[in-house]
DRENDO-1510 file (C-alpha; in Angstrom, 1 decimal, always signed):
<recs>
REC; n; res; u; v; w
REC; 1; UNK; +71.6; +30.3; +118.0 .
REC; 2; UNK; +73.0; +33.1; +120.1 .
REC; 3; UNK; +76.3; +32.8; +118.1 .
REC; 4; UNK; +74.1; +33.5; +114.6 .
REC; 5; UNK; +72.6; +36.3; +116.3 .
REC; 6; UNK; +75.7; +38.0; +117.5 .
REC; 7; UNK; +76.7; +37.5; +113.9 .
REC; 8; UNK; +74.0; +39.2; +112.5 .
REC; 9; UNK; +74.4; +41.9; +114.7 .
REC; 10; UNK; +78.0; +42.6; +114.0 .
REC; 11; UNK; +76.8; +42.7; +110.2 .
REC; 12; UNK; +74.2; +45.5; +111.0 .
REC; 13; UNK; +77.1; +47.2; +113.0 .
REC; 14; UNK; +79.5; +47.2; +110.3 .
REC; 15; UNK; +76.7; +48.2; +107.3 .
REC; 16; UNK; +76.2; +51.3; +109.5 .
REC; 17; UNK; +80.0; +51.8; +109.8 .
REC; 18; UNK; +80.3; +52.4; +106.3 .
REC; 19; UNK; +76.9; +53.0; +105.4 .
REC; 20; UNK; +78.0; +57.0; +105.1 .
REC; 21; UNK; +81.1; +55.9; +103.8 .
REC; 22; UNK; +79.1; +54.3; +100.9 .
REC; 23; UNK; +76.6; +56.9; +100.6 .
REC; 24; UNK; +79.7; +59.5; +100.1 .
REC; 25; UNK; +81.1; +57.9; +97.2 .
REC; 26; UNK; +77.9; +57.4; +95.7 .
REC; 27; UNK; +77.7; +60.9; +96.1 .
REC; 28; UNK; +80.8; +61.7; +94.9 .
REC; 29; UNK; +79.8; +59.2; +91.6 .
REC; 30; UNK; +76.2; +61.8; +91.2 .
REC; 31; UNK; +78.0; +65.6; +91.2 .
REC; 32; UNK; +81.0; +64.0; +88.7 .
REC; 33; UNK; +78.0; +62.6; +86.0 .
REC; 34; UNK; +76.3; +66.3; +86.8 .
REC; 35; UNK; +79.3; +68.2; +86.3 .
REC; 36; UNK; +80.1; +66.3; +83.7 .
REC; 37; UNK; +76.8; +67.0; +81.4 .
REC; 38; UNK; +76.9; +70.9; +82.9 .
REC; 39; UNK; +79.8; +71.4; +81.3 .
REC; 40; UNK; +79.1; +70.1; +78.1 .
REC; 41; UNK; +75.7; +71.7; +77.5 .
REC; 42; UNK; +75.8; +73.9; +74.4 .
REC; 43; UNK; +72.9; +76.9; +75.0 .
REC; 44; UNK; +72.8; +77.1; +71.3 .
REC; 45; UNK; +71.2; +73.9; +70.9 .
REC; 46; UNK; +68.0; +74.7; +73.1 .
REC; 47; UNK; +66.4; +71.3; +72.6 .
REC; 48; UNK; +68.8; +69.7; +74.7 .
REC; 49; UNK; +70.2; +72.5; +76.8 .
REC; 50; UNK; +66.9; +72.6; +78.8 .
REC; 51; UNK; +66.9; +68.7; +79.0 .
REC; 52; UNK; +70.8; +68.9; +79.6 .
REC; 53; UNK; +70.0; +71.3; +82.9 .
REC; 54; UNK; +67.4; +69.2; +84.5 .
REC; 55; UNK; +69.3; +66.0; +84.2 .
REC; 56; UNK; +72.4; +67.9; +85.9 .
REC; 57; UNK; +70.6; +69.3; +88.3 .
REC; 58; UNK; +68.5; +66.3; +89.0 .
REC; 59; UNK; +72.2; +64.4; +89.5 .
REC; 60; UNK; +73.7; +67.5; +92.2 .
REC; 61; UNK; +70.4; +66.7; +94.3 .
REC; 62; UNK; +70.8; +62.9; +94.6 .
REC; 63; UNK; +73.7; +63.7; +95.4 .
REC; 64; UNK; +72.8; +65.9; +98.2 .
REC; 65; UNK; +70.9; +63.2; +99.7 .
REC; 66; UNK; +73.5; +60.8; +100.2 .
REC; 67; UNK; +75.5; +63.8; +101.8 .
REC; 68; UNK; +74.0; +66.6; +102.9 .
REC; 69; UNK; +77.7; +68.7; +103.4 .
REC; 70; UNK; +78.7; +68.3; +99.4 .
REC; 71; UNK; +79.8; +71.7; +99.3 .
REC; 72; UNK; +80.2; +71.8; +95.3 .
REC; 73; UNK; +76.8; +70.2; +94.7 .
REC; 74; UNK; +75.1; +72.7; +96.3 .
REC; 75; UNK; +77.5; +75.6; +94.3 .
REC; 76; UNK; +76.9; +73.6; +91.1 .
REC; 77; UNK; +73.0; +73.3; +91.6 .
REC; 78; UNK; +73.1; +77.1; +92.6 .
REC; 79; UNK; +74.3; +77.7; +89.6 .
REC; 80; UNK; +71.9; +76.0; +87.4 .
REC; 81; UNK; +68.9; +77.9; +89.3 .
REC; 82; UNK; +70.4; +81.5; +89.0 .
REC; 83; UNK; +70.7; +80.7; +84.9 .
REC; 84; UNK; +67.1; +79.7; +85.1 .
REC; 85; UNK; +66.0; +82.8; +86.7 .
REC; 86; UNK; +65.0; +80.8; +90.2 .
REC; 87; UNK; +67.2; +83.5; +92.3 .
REC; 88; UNK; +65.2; +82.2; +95.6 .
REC; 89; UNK; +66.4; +78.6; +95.5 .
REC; 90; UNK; +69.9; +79.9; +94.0 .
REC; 91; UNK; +70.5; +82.2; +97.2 .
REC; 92; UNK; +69.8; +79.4; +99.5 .
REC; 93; UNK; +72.1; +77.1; +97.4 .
REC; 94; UNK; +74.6; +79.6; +97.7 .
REC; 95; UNK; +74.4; +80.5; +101.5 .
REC; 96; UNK; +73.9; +76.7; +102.4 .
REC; 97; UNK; +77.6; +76.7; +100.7 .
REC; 98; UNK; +78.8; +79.6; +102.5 .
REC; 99; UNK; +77.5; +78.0; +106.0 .
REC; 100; UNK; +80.1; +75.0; +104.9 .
REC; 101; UNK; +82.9; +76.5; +103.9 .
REC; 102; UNK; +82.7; +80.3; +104.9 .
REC; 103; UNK; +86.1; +80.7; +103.5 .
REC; 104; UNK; +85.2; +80.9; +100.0 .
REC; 105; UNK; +85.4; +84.4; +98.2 .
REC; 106; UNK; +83.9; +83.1; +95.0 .
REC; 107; UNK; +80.2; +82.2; +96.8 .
REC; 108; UNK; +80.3; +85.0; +98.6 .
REC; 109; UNK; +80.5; +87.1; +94.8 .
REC; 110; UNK; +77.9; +85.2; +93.7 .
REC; 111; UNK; +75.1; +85.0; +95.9 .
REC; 112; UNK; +75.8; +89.1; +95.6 .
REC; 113; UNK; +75.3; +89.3; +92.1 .
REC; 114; UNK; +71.8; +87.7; +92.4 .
REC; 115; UNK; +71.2; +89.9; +95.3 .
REC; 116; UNK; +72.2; +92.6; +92.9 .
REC; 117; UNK; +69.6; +91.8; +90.2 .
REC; 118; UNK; +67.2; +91.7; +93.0 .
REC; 119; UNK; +67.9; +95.0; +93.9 .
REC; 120; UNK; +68.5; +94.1; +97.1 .
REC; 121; UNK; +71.8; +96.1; +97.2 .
REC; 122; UNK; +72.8; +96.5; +101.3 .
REC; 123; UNK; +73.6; +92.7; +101.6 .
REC; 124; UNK; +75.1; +92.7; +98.2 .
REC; 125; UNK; +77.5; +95.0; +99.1 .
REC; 126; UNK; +78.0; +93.1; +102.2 .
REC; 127; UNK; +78.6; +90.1; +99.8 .
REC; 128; UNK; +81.3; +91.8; +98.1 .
REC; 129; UNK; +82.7; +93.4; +101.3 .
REC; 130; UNK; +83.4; +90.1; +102.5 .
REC; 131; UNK; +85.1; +88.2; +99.4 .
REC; 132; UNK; +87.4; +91.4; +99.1 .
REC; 133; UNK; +88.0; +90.7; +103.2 .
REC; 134; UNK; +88.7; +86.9; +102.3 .
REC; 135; UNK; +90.7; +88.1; +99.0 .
REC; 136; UNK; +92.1; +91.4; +98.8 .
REC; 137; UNK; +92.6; +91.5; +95.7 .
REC; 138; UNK; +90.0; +90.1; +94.1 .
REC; 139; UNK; +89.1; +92.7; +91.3 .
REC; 140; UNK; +85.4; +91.0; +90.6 .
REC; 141; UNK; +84.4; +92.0; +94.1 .
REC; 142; UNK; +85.5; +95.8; +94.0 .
REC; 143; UNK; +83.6; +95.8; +90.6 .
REC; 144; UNK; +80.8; +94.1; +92.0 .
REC; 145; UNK; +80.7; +97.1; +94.1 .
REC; 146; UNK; +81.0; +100.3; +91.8 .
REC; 147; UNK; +78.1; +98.8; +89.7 .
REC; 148; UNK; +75.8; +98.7; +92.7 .
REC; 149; UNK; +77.2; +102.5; +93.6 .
REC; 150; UNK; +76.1; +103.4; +89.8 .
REC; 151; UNK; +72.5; +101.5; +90.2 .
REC; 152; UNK; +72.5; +103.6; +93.6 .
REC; 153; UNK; +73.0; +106.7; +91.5 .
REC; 154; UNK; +76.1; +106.9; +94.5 .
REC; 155; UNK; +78.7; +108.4; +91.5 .
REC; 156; UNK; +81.0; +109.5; +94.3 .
REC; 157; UNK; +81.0; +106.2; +96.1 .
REC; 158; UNK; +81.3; +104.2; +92.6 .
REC; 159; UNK; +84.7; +106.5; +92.4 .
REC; 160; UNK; +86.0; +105.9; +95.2 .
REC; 161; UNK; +85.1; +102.1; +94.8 .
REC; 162; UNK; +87.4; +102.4; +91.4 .
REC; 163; UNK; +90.0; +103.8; +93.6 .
REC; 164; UNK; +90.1; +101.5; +96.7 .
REC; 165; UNK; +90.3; +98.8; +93.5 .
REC; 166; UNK; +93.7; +100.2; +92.2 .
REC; 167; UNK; +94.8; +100.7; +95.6 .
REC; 168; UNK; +94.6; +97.5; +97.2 .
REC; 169; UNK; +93.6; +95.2; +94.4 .
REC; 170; UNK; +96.1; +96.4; +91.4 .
REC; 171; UNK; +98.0; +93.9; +89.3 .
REC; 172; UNK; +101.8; +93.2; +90.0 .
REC; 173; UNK; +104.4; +95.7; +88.1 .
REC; 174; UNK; +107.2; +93.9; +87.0 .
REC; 175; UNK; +109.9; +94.0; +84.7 .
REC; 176; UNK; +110.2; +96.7; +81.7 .
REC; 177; UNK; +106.6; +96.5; +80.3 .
REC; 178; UNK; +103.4; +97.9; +81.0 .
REC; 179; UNK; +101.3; +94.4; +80.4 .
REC; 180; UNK; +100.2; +93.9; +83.9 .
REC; 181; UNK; +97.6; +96.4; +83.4 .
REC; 182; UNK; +94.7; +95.1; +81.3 .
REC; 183; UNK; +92.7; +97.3; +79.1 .
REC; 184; UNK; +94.8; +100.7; +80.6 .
REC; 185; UNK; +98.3; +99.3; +79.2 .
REC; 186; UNK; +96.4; +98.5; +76.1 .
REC; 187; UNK; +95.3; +101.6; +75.7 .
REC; 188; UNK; +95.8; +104.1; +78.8 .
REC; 189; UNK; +94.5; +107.0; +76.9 .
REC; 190; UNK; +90.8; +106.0; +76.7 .
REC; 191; UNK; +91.0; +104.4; +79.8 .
REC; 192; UNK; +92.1; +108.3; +81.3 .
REC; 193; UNK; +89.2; +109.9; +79.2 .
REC; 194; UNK; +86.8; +107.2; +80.7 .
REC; 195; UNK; +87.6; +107.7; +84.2 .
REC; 196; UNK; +87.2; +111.4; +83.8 .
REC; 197; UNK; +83.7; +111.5; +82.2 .
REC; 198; UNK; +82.8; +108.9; +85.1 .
REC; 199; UNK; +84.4; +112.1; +87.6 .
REC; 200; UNK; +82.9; +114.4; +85.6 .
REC; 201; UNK; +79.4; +112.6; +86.4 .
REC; 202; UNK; +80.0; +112.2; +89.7 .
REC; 203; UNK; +81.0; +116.0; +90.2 .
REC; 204; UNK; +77.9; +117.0; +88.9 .
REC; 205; UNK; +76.2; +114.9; +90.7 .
REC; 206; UNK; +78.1; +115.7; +94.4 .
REC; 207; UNK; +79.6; +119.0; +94.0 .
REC; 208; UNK; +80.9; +118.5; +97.5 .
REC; 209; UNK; +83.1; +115.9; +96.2 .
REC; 210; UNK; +86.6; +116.8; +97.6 .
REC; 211; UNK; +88.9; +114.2; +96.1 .
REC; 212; UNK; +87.1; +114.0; +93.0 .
REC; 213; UNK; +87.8; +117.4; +91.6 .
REC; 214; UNK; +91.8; +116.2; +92.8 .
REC; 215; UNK; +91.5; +113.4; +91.1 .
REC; 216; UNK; +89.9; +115.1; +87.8 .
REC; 217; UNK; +92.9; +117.8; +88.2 .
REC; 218; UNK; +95.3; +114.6; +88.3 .
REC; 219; UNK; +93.6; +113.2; +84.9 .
REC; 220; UNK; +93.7; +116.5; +83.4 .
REC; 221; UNK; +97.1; +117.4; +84.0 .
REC; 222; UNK; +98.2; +114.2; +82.4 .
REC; 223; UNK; +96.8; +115.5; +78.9 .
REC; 224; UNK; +98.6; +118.7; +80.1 .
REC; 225; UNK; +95.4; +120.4; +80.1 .
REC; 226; UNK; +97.2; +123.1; +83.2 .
REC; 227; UNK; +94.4; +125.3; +83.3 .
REC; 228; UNK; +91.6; +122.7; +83.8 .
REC; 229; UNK; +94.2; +120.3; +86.1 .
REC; 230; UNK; +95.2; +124.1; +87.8 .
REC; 231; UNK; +91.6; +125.2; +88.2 .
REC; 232; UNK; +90.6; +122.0; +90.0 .
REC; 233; UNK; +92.9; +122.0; +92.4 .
REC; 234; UNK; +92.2; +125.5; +93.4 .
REC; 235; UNK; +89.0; +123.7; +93.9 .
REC; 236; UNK; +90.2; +121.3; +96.5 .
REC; 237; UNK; +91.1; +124.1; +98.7 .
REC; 238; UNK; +88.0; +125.4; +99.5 .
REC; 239; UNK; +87.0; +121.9; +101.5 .
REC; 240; UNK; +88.1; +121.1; +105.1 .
REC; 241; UNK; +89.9; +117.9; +104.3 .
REC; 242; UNK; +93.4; +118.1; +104.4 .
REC; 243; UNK; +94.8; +115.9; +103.2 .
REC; 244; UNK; +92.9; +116.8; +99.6 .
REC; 245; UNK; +94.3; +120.6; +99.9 .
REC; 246; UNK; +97.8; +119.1; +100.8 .
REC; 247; UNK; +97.5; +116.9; +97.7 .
REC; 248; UNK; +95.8; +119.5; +95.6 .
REC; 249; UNK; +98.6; +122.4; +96.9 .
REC; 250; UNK; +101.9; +119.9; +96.0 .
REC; 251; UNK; +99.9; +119.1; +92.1 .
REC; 252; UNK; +99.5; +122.3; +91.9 .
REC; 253; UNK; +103.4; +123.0; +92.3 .
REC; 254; UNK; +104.2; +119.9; +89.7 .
REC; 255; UNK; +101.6; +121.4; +87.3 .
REC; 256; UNK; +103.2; +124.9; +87.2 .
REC; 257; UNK; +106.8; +123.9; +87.3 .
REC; 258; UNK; +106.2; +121.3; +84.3 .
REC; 259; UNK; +104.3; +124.2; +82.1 .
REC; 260; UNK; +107.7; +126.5; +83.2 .
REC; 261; UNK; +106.4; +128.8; +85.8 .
REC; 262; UNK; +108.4; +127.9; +88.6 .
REC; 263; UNK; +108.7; +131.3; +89.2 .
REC; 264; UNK; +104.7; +130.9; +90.5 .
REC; 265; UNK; +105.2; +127.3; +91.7 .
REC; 266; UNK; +107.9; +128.0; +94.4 .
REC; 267; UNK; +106.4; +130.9; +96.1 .
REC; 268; UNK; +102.6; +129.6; +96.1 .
REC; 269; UNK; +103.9; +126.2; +97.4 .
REC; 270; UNK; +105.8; +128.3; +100.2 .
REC; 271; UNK; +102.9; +130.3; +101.0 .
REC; 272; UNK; +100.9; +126.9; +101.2 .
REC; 273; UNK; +102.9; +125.9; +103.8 .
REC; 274; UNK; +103.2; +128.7; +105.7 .
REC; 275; UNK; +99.5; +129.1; +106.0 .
REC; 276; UNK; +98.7; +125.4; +106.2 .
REC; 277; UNK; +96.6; +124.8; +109.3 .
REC; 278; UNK; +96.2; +121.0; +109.2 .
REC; 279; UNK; +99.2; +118.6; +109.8 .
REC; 280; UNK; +102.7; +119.5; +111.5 .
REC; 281; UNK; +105.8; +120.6; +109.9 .
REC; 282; UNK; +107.4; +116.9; +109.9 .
REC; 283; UNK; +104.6; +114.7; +108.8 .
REC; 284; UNK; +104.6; +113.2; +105.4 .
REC; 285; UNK; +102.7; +115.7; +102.8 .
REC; 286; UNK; +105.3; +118.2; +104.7 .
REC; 287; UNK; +108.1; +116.4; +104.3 .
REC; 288; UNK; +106.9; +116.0; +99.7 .
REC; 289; UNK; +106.8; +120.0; +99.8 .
REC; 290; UNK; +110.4; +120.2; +101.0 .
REC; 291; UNK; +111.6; +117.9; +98.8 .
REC; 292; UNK; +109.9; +119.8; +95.8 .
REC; 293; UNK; +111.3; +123.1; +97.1 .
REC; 294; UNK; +115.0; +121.8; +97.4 .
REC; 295; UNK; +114.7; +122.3; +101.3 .
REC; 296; UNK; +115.4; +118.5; +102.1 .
REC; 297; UNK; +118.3; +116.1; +100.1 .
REC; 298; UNK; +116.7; +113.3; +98.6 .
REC; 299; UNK; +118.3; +111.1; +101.5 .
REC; 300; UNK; +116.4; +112.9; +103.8 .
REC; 301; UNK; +113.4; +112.4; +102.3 .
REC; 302; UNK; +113.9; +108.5; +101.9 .
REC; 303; UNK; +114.1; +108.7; +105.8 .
REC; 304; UNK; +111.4; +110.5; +106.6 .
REC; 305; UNK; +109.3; +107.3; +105.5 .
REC; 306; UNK; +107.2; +105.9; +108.3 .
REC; 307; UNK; +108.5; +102.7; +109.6 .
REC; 308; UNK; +105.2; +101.6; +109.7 .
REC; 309; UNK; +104.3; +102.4; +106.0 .
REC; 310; UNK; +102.7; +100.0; +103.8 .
REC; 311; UNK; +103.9; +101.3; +100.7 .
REC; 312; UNK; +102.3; +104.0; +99.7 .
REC; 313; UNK; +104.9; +106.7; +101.2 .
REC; 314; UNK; +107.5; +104.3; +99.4 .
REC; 315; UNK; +105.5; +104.4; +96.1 .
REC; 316; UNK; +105.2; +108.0; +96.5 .
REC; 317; UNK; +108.8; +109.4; +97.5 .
REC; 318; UNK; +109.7; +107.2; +94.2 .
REC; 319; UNK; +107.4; +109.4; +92.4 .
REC; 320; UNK; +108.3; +112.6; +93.5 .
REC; 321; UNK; +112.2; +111.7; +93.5 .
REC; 322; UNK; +110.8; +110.5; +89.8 .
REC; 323; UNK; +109.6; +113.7; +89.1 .
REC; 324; UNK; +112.1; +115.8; +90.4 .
REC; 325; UNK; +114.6; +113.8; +87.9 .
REC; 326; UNK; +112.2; +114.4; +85.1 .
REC; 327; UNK; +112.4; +118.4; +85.8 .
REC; 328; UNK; +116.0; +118.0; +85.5 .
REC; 329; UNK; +115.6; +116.5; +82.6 .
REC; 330; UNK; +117.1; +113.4; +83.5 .
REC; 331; UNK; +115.0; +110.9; +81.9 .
REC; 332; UNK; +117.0; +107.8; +82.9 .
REC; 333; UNK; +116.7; +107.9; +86.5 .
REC; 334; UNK; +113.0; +109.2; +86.1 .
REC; 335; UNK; +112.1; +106.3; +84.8 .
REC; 336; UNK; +114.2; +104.0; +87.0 .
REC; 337; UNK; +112.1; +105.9; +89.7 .
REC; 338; UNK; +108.9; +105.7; +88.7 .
REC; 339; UNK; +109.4; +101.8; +88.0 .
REC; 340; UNK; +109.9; +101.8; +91.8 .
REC; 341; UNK; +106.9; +103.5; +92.6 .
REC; 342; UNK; +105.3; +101.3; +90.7 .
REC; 343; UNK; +106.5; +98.0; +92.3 .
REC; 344; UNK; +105.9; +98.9; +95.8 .
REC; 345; UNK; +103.3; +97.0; +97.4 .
REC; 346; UNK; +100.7; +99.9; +97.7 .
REC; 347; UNK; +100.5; +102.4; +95.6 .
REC; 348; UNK; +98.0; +105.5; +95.8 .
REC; 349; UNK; +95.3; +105.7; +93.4 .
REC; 350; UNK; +96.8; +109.4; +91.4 .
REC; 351; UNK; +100.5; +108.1; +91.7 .
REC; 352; UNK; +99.6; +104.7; +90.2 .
REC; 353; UNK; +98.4; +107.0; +86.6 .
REC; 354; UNK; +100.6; +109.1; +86.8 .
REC; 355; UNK; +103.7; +107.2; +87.4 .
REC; 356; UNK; +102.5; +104.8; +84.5 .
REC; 357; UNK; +101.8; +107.6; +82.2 .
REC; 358; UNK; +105.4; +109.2; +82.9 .
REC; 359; UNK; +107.3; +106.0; +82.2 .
REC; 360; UNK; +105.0; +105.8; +79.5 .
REC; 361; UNK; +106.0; +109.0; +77.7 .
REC; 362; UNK; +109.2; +108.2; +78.8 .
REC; 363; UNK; +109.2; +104.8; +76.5 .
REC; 364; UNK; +106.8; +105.2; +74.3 .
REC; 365; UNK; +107.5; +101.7; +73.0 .
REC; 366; UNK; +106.2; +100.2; +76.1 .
REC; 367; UNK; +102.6; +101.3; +76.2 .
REC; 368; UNK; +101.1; +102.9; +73.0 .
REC; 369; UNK; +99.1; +106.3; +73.5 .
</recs>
């Protein structure tokens, strides 16, 4: 009798043993059949789309019973809520699947586009925040972000959202095309004229906006408009940021040289740097207006690179050297330069248009106006 007891027992041990076991796979067997009808629902056939839903979503929580830590179901079943307008039981979905595996961008973006419709915008952008901290450059997030700058009526901050996204989230440049850059290689005119009426609203809006009226002088001069790119730029140096007046003050130089005053270029550039009051004479904005004035070889300049730069003095000596070539009218080694500034690893937000739009002009067959 003992013997038949024990045996029992060791039955009831093991059926525990691989109860969860069990229960996983049965889990497993529930979010495949759900994922399954989800992905074949049609929303144009709304007599079974609705049916469709439930029986999917009905199939993620069974399988949530059997195990409780099924990070997909909960994503999948998240889903289906946020297309039926339940954003409360969505967002719990959604952060019960960020509490599981907190390394996923892609929950992160989507728990803050609900929070976004909500209009509950400080933890959206917090959403975002972290997905671009999980995934640099992941382009969704930083967009995420200027449209909840725009809803804010923040047309300043949506700007500089755009240009954190080209800065650290900007496609790959490789080889003699221009394809890596979506709807701008397709057609980088109208992208320029839409980024400045987007400058142009969020000048109005913020006339304090230092690097705004650069970046408008930047957009500008590329459609060799010189008196509007000139008369922003002038602009810049009434502000106390200074970087923006070094920026504005070596633009201003290219802008002028390029429309053949070099006569003015050269002697306001000097006089820039004479009276500059911010920086030392070796740091890096210097170190461009020396190279621009023929006071430094180009070797020099290459040099005076920061060994702890992350690209974006390498992106820009290639665009000045780039420049510089161009002047001289030596369109070969222009264009070899500004493919380099292009390929570095970070490139600054101005030198990224107007390197592209350079090599563009340059080969016209590469990117069509």
């Amino acid at each position: 009798m003992n013997k038949l007891l024990l045996f029992f027992f060791a039955l009831l041990c093991l059926a525990g043993l691989f109860a969860p076991l069990m229960a996983s796979h049965d889990a497993q067997f529930y979010f495949d059949r759900g994922s399954e009808i989800l992905s074949s629902t049609d929303p144009d056939h709304q007599w079974t789309y609705r049916w469709d839903l439930n029986s999917a979503q009905a199939d993620f929580s069974h399988a949530l019973r059997l195990n409780p830590n099924f990070t997909a179901a909960y994503t999948n079943r998240a889903y289906i809520e946020s297309t039926r307008g339940d954003a409360v039981k969505a967002l719990k979905d959604y952060t019960s699947a960020i509490g599981l595996n907190p390394q996923d961008p892609n929950n992160y973006i989507q728990r803050a586009e609900i929070e976004a419709m909500q209009r509950d915008f400080e933890p959206a952008l917090d959403d975002y925040e972290k997905a671009i901290e999980l995934q640099p450059d992941n382009r969704g997030a930083y967009r995420g972000r200027v449209r909840i700058k725009e809803m804010q009526n923040d047309f300043a901050g949506a700007m500089m959202e755009r240009v954190r996204m080209i800065e650290e989230a900007v496609p790959v440049f490789t080889g003699p095309t221009l394809a890596d850059g979506g709807f701008f290689a397709r057609d980088p005119g109208r992208w320029r004229g839409r980024l400045s009426e987007q400058l142009d609203r969020a000048l109005a809006a913020d006339t304090n906006f230092a690097w705004g009226y650069y970046y408008r002088g930047v957009f500008k001069s590329l459609t060799n408009d010189w008196g509007g790119a000139l008369a922003d730029f002038q602009r810049c140096r009434n502000f106390p940021d200074g970087q923006v007046r070094d920026y504005a003050a070596l633009h201003t130089w290219l802008v002028q040289t390029q429309n053949g005053e070099r006569n003015k270029a050269d002697p306001g550039l000097l006089a820039y740097c004479h009276d500059r009051t911010n920086g030392t004479p070796v740091d890096w904005q210097m170190q461009i207006a020396k190279f621009l004035l023929n006071q430094i070889s180009e070797l020099d300049f290459s040099r005076a690179i920061a060994p702890s730069d992350t690209g974006r003095e390498q992106s820009e000596f290639w665009y000045y050297t780039g420049m510089k070539h161009l002047l001289a009218d030596d369109k070969e080694d222009a264009s070899d330069c500004f493919r380099k500034s292009l390929a570095t690893k970070t490139r600054p937000y101005a030198v990224f248009f107007s390197a592209r739009a350079e090599l563009s002009s340059l080969n016209p067959a590469m990117s069509p106006e």
